[in-house]
Biopython code that builds the backbone (N, CA, C, O; Angstrom):
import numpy as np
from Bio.PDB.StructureBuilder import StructureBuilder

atoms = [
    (1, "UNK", "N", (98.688, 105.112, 88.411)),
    (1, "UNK", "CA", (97.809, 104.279, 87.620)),
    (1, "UNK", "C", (97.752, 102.885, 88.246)),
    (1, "UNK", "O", (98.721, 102.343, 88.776)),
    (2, "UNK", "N", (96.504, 102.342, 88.137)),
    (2, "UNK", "CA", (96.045, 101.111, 88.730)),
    (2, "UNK", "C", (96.804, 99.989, 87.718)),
    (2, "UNK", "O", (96.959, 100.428, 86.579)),
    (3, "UNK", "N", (97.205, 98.888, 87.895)),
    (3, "UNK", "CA", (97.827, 97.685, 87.884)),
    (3, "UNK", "C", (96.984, 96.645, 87.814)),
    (3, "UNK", "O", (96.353, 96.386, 88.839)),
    (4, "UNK", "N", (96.751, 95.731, 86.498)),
    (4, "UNK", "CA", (96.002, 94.145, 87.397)),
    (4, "UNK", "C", (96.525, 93.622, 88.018)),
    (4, "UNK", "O", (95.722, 93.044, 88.751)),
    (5, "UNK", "N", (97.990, 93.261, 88.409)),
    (5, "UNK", "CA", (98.868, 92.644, 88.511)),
    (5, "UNK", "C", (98.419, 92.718, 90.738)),
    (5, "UNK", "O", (98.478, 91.893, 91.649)),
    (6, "UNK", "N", (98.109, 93.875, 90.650)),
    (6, "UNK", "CA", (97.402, 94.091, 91.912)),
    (6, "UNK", "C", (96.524, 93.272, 92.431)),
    (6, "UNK", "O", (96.629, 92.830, 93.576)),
    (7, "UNK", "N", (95.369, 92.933, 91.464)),
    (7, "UNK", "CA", (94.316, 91.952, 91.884)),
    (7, "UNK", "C", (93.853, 90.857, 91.168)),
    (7, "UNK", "O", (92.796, 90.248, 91.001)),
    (8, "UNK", "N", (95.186, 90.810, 90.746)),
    (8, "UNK", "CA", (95.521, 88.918, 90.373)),
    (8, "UNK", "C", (94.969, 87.587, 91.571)),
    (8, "UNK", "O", (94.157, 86.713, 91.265)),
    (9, "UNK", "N", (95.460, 87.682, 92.580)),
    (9, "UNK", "CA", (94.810, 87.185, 93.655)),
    (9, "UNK", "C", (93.737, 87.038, 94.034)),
    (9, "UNK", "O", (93.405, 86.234, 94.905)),
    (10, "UNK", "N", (92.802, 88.018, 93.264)),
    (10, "UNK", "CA", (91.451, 88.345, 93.532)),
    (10, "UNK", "C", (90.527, 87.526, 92.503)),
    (10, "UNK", "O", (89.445, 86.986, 92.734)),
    (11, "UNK", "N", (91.126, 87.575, 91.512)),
    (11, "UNK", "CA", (90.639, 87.196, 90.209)),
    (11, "UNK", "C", (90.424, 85.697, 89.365)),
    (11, "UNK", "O", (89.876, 85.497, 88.281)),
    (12, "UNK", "N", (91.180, 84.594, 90.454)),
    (12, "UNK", "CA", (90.662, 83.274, 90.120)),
    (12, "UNK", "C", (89.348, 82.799, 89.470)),
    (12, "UNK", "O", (88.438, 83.061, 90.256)),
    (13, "UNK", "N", (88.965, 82.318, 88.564)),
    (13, "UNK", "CA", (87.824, 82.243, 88.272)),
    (13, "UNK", "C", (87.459, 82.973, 86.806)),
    (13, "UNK", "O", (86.749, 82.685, 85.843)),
    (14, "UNK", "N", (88.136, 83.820, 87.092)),
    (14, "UNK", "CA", (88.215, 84.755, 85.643)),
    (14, "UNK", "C", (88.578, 84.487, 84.767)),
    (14, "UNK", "O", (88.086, 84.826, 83.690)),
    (15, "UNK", "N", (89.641, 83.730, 84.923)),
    (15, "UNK", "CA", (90.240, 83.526, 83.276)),
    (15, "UNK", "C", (91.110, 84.758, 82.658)),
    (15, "UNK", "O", (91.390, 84.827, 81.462)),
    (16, "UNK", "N", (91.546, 85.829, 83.738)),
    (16, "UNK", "CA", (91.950, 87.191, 83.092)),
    (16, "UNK", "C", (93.656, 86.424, 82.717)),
    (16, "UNK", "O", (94.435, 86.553, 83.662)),
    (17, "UNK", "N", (94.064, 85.906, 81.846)),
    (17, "UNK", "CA", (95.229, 85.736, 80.955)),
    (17, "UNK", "C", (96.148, 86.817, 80.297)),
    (17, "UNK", "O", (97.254, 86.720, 79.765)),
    (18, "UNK", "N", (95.244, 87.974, 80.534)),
    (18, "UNK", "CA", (96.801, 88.707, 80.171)),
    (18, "UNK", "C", (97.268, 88.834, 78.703)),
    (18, "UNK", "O", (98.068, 89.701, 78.352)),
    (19, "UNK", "N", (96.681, 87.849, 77.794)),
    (19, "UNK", "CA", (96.751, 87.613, 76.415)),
    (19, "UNK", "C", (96.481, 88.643, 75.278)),
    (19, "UNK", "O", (97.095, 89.058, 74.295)),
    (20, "UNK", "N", (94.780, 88.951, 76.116)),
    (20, "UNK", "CA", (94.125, 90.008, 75.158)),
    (20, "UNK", "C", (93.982, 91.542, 76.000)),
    (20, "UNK", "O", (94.400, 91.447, 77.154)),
    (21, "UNK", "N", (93.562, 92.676, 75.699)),
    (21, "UNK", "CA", (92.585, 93.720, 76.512)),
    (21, "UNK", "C", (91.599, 92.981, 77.676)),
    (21, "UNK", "O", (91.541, 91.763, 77.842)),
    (22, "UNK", "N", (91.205, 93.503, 78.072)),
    (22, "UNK", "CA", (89.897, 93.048, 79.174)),
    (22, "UNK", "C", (89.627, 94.241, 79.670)),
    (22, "UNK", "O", (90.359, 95.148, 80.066)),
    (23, "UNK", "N", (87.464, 94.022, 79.532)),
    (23, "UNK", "CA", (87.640, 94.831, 80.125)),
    (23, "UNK", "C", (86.391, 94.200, 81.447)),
    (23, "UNK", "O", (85.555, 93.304, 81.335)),
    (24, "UNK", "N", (86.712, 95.085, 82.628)),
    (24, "UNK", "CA", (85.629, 94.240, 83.655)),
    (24, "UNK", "C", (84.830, 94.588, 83.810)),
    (24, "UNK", "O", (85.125, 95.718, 83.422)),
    (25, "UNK", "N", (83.259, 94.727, 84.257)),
    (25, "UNK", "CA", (82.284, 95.022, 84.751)),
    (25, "UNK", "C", (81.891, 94.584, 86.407)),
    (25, "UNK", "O", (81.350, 93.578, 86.867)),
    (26, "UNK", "N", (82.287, 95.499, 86.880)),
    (26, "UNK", "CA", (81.726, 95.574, 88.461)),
    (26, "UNK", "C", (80.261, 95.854, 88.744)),
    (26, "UNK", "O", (80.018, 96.995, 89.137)),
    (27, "UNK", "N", (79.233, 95.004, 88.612)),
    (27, "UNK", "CA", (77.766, 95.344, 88.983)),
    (27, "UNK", "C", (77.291, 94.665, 90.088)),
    (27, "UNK", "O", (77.941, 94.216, 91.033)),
    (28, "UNK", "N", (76.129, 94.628, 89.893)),
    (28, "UNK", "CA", (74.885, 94.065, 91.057)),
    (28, "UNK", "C", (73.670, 93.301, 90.035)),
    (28, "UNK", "O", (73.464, 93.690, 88.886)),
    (29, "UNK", "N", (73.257, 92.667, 90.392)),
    (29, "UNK", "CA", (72.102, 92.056, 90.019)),
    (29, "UNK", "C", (70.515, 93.313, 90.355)),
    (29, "UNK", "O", (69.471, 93.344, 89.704)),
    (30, "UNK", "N", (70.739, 93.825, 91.064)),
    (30, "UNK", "CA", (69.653, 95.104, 91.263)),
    (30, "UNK", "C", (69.785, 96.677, 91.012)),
    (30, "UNK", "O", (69.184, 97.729, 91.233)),
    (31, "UNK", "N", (71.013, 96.155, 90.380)),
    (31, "UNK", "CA", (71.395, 97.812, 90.043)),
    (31, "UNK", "C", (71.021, 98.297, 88.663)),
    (31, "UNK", "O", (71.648, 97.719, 87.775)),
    (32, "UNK", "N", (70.172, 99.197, 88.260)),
    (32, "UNK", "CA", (69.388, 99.865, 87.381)),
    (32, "UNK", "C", (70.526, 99.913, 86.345)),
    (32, "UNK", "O", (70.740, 99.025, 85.521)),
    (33, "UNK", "N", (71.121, 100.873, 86.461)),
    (33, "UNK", "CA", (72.326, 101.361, 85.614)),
    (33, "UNK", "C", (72.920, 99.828, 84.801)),
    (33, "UNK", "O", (73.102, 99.553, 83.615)),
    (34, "UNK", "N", (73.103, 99.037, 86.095)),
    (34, "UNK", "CA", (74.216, 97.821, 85.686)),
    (34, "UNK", "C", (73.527, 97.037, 84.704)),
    (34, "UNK", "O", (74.088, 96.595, 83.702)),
    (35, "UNK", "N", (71.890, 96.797, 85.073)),
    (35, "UNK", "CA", (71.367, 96.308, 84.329)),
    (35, "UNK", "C", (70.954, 96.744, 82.620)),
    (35, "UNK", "O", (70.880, 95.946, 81.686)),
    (36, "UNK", "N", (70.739, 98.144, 82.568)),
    (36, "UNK", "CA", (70.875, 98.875, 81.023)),
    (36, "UNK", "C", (72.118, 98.745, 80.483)),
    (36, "UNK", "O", (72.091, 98.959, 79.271)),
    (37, "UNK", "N", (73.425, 98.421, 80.998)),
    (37, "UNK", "CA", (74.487, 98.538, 80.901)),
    (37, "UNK", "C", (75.130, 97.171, 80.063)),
    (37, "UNK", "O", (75.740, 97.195, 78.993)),
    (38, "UNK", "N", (74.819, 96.080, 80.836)),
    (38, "UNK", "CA", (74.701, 94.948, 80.360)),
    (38, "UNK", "C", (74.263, 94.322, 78.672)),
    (38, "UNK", "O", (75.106, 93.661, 78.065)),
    (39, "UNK", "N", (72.999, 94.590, 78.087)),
    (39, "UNK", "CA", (73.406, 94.693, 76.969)),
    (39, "UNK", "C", (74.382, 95.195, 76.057)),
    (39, "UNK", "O", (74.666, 94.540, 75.055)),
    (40, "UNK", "N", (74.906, 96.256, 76.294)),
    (40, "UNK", "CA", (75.829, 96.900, 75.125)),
    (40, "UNK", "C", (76.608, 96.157, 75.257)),
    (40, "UNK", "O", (77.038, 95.536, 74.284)),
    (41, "UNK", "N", (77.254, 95.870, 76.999)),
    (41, "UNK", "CA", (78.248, 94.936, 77.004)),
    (41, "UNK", "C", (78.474, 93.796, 76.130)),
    (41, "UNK", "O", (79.446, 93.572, 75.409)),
    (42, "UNK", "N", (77.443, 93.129, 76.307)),
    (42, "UNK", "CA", (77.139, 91.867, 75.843)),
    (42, "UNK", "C", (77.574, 91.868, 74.053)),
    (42, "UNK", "O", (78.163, 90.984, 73.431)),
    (43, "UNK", "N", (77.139, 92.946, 73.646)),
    (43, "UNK", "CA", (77.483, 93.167, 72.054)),
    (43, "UNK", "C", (78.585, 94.017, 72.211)),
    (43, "UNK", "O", (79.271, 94.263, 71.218)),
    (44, "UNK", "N", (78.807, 94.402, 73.067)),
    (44, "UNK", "CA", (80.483, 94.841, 72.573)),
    (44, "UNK", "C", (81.284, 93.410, 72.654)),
    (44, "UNK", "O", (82.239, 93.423, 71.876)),
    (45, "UNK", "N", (81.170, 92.292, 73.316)),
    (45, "UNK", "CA", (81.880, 91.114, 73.815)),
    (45, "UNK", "C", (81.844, 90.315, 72.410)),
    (45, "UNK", "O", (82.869, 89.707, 72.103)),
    (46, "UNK", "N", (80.787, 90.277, 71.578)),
    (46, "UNK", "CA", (80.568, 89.772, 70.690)),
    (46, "UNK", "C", (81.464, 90.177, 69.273)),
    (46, "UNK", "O", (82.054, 89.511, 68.423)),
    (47, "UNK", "N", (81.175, 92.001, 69.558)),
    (47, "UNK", "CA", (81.943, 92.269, 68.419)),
    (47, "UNK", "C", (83.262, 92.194, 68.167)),
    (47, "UNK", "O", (83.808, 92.078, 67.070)),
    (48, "UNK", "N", (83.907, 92.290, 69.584)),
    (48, "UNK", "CA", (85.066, 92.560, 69.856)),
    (48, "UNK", "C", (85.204, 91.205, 70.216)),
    (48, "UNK", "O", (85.590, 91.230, 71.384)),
    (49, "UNK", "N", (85.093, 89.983, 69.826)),
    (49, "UNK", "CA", (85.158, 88.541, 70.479)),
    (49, "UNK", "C", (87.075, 88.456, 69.832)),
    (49, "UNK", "O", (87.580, 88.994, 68.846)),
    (50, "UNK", "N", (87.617, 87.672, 70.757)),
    (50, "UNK", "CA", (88.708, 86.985, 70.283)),
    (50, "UNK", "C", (90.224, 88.338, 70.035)),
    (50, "UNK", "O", (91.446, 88.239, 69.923)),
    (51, "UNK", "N", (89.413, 89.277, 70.045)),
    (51, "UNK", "CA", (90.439, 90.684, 70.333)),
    (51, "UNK", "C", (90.589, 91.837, 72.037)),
    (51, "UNK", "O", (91.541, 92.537, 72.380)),
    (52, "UNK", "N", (89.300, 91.616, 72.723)),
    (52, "UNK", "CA", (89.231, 91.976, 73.728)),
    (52, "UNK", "C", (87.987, 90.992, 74.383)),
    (52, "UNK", "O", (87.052, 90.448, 73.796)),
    (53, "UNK", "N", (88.394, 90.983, 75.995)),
    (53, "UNK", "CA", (87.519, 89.698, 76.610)),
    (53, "UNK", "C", (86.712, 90.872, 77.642)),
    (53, "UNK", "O", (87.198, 91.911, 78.091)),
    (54, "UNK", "N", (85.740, 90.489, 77.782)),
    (54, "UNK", "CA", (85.053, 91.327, 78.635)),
    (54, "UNK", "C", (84.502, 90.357, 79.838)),
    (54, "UNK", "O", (83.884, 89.337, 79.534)),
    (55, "UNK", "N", (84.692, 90.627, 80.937)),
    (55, "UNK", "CA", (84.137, 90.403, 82.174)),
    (55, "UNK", "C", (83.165, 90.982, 83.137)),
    (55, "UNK", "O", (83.076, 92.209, 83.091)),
    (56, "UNK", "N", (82.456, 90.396, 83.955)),
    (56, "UNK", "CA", (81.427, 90.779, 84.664)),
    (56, "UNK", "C", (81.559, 90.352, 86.156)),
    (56, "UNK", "O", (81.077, 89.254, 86.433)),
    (57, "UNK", "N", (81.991, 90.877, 86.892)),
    (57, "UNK", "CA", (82.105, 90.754, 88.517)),
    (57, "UNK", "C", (80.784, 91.077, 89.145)),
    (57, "UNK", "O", (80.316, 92.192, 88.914)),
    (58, "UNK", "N", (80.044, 90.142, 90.001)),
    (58, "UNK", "CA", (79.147, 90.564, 90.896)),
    (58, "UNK", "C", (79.493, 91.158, 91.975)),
    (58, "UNK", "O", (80.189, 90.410, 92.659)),
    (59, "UNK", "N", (79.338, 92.090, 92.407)),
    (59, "UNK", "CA", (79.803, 92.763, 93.721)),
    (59, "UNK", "C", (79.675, 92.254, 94.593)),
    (59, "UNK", "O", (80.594, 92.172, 95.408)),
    (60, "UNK", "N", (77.840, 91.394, 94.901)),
    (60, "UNK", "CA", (77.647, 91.223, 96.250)),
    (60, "UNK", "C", (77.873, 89.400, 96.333)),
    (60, "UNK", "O", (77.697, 88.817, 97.403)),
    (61, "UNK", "N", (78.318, 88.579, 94.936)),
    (61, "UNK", "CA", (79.273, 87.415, 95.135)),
    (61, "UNK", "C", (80.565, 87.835, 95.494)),
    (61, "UNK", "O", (81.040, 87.073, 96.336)),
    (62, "UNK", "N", (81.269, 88.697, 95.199)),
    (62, "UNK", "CA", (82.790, 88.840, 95.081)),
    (62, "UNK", "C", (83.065, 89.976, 95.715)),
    (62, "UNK", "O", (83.797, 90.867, 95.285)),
    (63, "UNK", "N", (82.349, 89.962, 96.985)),
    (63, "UNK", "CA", (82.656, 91.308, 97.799)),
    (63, "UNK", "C", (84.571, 91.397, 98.276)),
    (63, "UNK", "O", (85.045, 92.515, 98.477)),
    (64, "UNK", "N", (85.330, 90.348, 98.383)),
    (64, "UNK", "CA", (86.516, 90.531, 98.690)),
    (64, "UNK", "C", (87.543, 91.266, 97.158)),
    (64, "UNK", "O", (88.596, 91.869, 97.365)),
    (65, "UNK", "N", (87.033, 91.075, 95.855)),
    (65, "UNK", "CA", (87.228, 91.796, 94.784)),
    (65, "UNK", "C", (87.101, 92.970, 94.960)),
    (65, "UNK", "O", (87.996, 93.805, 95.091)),
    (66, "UNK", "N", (85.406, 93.194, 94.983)),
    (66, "UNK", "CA", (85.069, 94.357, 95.076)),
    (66, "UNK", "C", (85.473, 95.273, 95.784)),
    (66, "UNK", "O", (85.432, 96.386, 95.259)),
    (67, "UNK", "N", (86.120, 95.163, 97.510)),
    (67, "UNK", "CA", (86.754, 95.484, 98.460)),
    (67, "UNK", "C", (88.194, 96.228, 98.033)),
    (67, "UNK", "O", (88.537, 97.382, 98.292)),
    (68, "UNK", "N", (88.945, 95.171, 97.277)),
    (68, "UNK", "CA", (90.358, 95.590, 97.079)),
    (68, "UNK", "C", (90.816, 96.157, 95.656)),
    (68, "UNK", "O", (91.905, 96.348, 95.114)),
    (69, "UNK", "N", (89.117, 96.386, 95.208)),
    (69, "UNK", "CA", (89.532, 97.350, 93.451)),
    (69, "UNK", "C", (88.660, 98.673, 94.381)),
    (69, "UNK", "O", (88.171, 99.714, 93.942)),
    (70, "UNK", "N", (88.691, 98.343, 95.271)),
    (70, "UNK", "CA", (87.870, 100.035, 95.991)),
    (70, "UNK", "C", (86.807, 100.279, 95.188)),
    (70, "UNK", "O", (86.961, 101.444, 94.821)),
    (71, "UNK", "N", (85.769, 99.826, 94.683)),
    (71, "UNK", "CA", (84.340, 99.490, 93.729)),
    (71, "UNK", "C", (83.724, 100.285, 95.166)),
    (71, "UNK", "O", (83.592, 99.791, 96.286)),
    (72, "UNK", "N", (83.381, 101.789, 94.672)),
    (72, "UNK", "CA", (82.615, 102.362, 95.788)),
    (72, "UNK", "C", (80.850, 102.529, 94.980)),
    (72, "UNK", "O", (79.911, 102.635, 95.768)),
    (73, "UNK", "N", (80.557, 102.538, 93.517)),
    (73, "UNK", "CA", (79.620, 103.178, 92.825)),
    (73, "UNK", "C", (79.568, 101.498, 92.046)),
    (73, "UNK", "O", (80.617, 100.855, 92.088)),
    (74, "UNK", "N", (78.542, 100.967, 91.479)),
    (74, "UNK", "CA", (78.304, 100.369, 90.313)),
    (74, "UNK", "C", (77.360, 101.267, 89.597)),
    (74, "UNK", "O", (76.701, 102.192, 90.073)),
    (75, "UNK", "N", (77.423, 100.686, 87.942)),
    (75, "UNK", "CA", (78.883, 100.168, 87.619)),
    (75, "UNK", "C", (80.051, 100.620, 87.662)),
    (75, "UNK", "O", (80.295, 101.801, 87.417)),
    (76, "UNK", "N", (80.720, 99.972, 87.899)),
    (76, "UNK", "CA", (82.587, 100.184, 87.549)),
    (76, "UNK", "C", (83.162, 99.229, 86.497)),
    (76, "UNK", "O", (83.171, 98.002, 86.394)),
    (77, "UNK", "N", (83.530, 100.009, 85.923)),
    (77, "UNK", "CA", (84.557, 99.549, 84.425)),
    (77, "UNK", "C", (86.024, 99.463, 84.478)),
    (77, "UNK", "O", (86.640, 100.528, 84.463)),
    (78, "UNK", "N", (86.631, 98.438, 84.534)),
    (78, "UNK", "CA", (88.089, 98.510, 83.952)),
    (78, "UNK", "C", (88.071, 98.004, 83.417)),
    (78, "UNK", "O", (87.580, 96.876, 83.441)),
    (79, "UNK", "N", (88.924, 98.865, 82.109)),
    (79, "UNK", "CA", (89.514, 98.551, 80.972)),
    (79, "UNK", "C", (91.064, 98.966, 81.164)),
    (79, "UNK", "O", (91.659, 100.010, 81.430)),
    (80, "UNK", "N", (91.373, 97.796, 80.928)),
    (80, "UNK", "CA", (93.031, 96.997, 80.985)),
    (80, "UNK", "C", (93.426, 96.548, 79.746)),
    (80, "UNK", "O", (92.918, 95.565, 79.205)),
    (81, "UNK", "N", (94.571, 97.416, 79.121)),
    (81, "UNK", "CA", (95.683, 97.129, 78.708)),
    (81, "UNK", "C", (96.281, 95.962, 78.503)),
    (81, "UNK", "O", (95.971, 95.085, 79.309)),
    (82, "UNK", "N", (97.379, 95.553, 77.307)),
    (82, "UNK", "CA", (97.797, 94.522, 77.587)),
    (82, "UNK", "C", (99.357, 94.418, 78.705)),
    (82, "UNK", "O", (100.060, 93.472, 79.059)),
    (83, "UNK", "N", (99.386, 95.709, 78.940)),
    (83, "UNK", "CA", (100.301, 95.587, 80.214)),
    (83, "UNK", "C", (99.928, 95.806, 81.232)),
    (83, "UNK", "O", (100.571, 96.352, 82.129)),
    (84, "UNK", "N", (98.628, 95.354, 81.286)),
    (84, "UNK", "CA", (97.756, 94.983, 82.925)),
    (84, "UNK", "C", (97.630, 96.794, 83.526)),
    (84, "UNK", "O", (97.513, 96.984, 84.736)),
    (85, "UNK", "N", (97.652, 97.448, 82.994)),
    (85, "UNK", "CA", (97.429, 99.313, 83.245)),
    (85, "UNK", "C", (95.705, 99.259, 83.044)),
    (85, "UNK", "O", (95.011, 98.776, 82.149)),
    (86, "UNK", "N", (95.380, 99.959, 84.263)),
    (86, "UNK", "CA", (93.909, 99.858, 84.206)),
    (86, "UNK", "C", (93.408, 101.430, 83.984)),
    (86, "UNK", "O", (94.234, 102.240, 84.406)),
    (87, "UNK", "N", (92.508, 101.867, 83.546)),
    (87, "UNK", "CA", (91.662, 102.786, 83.357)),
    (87, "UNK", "C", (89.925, 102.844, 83.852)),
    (87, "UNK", "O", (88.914, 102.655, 83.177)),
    (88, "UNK", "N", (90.035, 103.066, 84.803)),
    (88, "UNK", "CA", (88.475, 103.243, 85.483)),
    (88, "UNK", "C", (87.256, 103.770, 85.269)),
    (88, "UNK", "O", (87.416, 104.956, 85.555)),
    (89, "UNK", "N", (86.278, 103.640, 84.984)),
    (89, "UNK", "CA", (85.136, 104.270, 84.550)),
    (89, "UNK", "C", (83.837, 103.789, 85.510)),
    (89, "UNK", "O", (83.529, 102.606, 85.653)),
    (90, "UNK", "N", (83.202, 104.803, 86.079)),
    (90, "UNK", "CA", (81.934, 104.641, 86.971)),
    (90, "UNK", "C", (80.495, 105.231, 86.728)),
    (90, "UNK", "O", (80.018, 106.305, 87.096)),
    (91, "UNK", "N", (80.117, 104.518, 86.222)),
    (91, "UNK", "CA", (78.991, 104.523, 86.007)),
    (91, "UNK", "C", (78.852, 104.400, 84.348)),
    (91, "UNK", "O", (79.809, 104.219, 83.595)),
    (92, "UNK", "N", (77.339, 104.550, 83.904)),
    (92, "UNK", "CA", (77.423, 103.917, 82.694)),
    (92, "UNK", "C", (77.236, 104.641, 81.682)),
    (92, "UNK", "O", (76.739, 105.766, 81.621)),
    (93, "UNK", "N", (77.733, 103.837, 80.698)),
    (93, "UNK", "CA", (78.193, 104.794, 79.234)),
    (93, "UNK", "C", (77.137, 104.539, 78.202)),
    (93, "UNK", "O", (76.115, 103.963, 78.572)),
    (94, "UNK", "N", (77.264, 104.897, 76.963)),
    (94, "UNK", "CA", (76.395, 104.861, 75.590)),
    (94, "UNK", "C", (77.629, 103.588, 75.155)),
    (94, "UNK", "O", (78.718, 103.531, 75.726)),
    (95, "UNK", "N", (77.198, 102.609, 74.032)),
    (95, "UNK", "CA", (77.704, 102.006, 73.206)),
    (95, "UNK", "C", (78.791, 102.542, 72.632)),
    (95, "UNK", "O", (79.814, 101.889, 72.837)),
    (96, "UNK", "N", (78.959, 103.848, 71.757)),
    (96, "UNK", "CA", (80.117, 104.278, 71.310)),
    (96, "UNK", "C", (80.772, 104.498, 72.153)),
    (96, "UNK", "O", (81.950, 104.715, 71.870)),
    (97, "UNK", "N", (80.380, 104.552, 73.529)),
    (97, "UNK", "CA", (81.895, 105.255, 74.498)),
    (97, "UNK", "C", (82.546, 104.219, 74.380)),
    (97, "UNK", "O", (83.651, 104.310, 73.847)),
    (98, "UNK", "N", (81.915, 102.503, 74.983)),
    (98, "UNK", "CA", (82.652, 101.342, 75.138)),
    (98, "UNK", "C", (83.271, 101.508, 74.186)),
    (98, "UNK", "O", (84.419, 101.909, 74.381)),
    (99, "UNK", "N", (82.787, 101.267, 72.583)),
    (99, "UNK", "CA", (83.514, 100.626, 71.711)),
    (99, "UNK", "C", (84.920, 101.338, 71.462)),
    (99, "UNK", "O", (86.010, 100.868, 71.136)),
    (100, "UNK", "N", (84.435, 102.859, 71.776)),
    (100, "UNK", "CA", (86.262, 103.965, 71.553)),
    (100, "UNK", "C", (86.835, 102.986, 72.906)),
    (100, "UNK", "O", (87.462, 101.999, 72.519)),
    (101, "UNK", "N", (86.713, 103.114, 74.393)),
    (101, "UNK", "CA", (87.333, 102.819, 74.923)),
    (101, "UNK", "C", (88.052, 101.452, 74.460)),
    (101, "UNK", "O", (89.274, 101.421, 74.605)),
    (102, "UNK", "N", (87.332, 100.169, 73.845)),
    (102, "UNK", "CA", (87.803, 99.078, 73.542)),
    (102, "UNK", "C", (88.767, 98.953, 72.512)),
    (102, "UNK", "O", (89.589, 98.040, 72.439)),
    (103, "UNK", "N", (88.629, 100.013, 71.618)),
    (103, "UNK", "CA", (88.911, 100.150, 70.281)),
    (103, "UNK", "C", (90.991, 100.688, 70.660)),
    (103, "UNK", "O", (92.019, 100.417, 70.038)),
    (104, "UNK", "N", (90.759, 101.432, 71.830)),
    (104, "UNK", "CA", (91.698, 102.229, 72.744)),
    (104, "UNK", "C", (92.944, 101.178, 72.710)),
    (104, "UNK", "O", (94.053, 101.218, 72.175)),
    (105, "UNK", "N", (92.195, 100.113, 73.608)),
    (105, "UNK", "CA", (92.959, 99.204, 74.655)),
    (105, "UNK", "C", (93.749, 98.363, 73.104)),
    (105, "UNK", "O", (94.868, 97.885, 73.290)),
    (106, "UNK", "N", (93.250, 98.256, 71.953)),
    (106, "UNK", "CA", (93.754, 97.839, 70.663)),
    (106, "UNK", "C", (94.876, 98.417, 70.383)),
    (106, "UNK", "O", (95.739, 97.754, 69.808)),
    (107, "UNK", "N", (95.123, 99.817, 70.734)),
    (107, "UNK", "CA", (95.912, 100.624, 70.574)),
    (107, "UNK", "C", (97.386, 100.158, 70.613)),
    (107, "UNK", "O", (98.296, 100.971, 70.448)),
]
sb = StructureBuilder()
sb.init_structure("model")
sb.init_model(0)
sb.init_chain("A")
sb.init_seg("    ")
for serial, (resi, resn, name, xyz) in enumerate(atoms, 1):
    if name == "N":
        sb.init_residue(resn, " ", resi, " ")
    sb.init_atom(name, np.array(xyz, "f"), 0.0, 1.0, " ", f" {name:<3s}", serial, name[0])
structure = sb.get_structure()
C-alpha cells in the first residue's frame, strides 16, 4: 500500500497537514473525464468541508508530482487516510462513489 509520507516532498503548496482525510485529484485542464469530474468534486469539498480536504493537482503544472505518484491515466484519485495510507482510483466516478469513498476515509 501507497504511503503519503512518500510524496511529502512533492507536495509543498498543498497544504496536505495530515490533520484531516484528503483526498487528491490528479487532472489536466483538457481532459474530458477530469473536467465532468470536477464538479462533484467541488460539492463533495463543500459537503465534506472541515472533515475531509480535497485537492486538485494539475499534471501538466506538477509534472515532477505526477512523475513520482506514477499518474499514468487522468483522472487519478487518492484518497488518504489519516495515517497517510493511500487508496487509488483512475478514472472517474458517479457522486455516490466519492461520497462512500470519503465517508470511508471517516472511518
Amino acid at each position: 500500500m501507497e504511503n503519503i509520507k512518500d510524496y511529502l516532498q512533492y507536495l509543498r503548496g498543498y497544504d496536505y497537514t495530515g490533520r484531516i482525510p484528503v483526498i487528491i485529484d490528479f487532472y489536466a485542464t483538457w481532459c474530458g473525464p477530469c473536467q465532468s469530474l470536477s464538479p462533484l468534486l467541488h460539492r463533495l469539498a463543500e459537503e465534506y468541508e472541515g472533515r475531509v480536504k480535497v485537492l486538485k493537482v494539475d499534471v501538466d503544472k506538477n509534472q515532477e508530482l505526477a512523475a513520482a505518484a506514477r499518474v499514468m491515466s487522468i483522472p487519478t484519485l487518492f484518497f488518504v487516510d489519516m495515517q497517510g495510507n493511500i487508496e487509488r482510483h483512475v478514472g472517474a466516478m458517479p457522486y455516490q462513489q466519492l461520497a462512500d469513498n470519503a465517508q470511508r476515509l471517516l472511518e
